[in-house]
N, C-alpha and C positions, 0 to 999 in steps of 0.2 A: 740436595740434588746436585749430581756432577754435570758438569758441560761434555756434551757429546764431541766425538772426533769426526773427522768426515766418513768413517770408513760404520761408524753407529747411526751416522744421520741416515746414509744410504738402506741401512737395514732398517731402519725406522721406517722411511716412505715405504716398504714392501713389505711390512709387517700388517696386520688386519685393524692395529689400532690408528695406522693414516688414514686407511678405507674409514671408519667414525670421524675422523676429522673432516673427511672429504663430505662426511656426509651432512655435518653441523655448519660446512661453509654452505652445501648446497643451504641447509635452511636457513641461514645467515643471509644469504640471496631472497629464496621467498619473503622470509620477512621484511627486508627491504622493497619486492613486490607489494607486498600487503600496506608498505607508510603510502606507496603511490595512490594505491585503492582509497586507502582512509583521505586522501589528502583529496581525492574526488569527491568521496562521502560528503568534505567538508566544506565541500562548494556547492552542495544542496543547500536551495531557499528555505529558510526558517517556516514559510508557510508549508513545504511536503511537509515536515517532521511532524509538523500540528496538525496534518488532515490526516497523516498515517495514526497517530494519537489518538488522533478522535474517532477512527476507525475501529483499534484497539477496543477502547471505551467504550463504542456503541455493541461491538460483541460480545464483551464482560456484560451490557445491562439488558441487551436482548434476549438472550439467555435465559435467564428467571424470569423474562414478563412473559415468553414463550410454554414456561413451566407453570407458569399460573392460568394462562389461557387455556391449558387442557382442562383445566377446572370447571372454565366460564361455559356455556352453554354455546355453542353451534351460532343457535340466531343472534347472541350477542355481537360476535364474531363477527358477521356478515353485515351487522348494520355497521359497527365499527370501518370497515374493510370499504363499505358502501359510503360512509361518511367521509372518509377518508378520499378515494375518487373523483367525489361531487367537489368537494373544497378543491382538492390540485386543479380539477378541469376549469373549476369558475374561476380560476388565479390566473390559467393557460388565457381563456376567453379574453377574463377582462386586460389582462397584462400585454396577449398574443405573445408569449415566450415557451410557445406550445413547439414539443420535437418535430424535427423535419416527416416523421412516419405519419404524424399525425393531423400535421397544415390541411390536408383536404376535407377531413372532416369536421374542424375546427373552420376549415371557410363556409362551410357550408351553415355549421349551428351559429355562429359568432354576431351576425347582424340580427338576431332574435334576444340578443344579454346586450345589458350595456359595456362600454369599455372604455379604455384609459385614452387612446388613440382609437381614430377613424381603421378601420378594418381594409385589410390589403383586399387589394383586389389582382 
């Protein structure tokens, strides 16, 4: 390769292959954008990464059990679905770690179940 003269370099900046250059700095830029991003990424608590994970995972296994319940019968279904319910609500009752939507109806049934603590009033 020869060393350019000044009067070649100038022709170089107005030829179409500075315009590619210009255009690898610009990405040369972004990706120096992108180490910022990553470097934010990398100041995420180790706990997101592990409920995003385990979110992942629960929709890979949901999936086939969803595929197999088209199999199961209806009624099974529903006691499932009903049993499932019954157990959160008696967790809500006896625990009181019942959602803000649903405090009033849980004030209301809560002093008929036992529970962990005396019930708000």
């Amino acid at each position: 390769m020869t060393p350019l003269g000044r009067e070649d370099v100038g022709q170089a900046l107005r030829s179409p292959q500075s315009q590619r250059r210009v255009s690898v700095r610009r990405m040369v830029t972004a990706i120096a954008a992108t180490l910022t991003t990553l470097d934010r990424i990398a100041k995420v608590p180790a706990t997101t990464w592990w409920t995003l994970a385990a979110i992942v995972a629960g929709v890979f296994l949901v999936v086939p059990l969803i595929r197999k319940l088209r199999q199961v019968s209806g009624m099974w279904i529903a006691f499932g679905l009903f049993l499932g319910v019954v157990l959160l609500s008696a967790h809500w009752i006896y625990h009181r770690t019942e959602p803000a939507i649903l405090k009033p109806f849980v004030d209301v049934v809560a002093p008929f179940f036992p529970a962990k603590v005396p019930p708000r009033r």
